[in-house]
C-alpha positions in Angstrom: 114.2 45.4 88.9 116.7 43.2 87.8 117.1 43.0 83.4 116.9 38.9 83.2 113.2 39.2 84.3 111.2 39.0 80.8 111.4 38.3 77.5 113.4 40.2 76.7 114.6 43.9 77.6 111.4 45.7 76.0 109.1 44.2 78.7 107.7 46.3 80.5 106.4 45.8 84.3 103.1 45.8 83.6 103.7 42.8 80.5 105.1 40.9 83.2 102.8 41.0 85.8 99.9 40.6 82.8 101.9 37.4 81.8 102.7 36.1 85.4 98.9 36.3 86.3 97.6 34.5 83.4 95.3 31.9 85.4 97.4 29.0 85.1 100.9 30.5 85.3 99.7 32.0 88.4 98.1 29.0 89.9 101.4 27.6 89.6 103.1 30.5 91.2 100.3 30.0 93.8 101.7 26.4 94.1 105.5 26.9 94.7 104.7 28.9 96.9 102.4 27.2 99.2 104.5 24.0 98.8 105.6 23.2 102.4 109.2 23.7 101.0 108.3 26.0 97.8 110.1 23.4 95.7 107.5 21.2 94.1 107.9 18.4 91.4 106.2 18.8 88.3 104.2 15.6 89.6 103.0 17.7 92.3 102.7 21.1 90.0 100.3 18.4 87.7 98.1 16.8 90.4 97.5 20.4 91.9 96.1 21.5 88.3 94.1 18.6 87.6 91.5 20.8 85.0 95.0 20.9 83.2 96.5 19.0 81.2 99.9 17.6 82.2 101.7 19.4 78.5 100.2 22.6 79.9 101.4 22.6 83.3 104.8 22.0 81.9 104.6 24.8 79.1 103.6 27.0 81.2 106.2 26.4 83.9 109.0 26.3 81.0 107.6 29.5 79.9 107.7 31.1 83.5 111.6 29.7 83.5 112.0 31.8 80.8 110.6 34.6 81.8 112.9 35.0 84.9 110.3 34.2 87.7 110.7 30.3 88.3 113.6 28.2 88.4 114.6 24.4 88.0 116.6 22.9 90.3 118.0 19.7 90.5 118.9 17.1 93.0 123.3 16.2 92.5 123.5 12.7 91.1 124.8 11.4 94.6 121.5 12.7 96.3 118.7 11.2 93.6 116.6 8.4 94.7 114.8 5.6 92.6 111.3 6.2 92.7 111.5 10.0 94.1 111.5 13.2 91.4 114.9 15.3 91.1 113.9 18.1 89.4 111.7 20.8 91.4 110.5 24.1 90.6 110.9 27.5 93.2 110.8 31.2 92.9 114.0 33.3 91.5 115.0 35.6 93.7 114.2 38.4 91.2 110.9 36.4 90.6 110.3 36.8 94.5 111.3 40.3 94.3 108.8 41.0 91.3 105.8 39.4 92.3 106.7 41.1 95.8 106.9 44.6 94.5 103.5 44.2 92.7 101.9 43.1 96.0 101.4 39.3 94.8 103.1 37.9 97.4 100.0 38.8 99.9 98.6 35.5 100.2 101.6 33.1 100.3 100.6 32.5 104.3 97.5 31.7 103.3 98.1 29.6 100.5 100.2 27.3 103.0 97.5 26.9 105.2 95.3 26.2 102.2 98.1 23.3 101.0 98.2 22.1 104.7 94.3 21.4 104.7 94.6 19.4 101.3 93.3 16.1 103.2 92.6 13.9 100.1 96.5 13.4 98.4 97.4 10.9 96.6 99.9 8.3 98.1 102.5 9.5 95.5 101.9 13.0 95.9 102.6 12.8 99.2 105.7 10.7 98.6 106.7 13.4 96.5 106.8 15.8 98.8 108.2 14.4 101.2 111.1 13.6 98.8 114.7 14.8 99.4 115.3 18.6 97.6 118.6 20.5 97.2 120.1 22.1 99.9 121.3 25.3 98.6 118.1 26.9 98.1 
């Protein structure tokens, strides 16, 4: 496993998976990864997690940047548009790797399904994710 996952270098394996399944920081995982391009916007990451409260979905995605598994990317300058987010939120490849080795992975096919079925989106939300997102992921 790779040293940047964690806190820091005394976590153990079994801290991280206890912090990356902490209900909402694993219903966020459980978002990116059912997002059609496992990029979402924090506007998408907040109307997903509507029993949450918008400073808590962002916490708790800052605090799974920190700990190695999620990452931010960013749309260049030249690619932003007015009216469409920049900024989206995917798996690291060592995040992919952890959750993968601790069999949490197992229901990312489903989860897509699930997302595909979501019938009831709001006109921004789908906007959103239909919005343009770096290449180089």
């Amino acid at each position: 496993m790779d040293d940047s996952l964690g806190d820091s270098d005394e976590t153990t394996p079994r801290e991280l998976v206890h912090f990356v399944t902490q209900q909402t920081r694993f219903a966020l995982i459980s978002n990116i990864l059912q997002h059609p391009d496992q990029l979402p916007s924090m506007y998408e990451l907040e109307e997903l997690n509507p029993s949450v409260s918008d400073a808590t979905v962002y916490k708790h995605i800052q605090k799974l940047i920190d700990a190695g598994i999620v990452r931010e990317v960013a749309l260049d300058d030249d690619q932003r548009r007015q009216g469409y987010p920049w900024k989206f939120y995917g798996l690291t490849e060592e995040g992919r790797e952890f959750l993968d080795a601790h069999n949490l992975l197992a229901a990312e096919e489903t989860l897509q399904q699930i997302y595909d079925t979501i019938s009831d989106k709001p006109e921004k939300m789908v906007k959103y994710e239909n919005a343009p997102r770096p290449d180089d992921v």
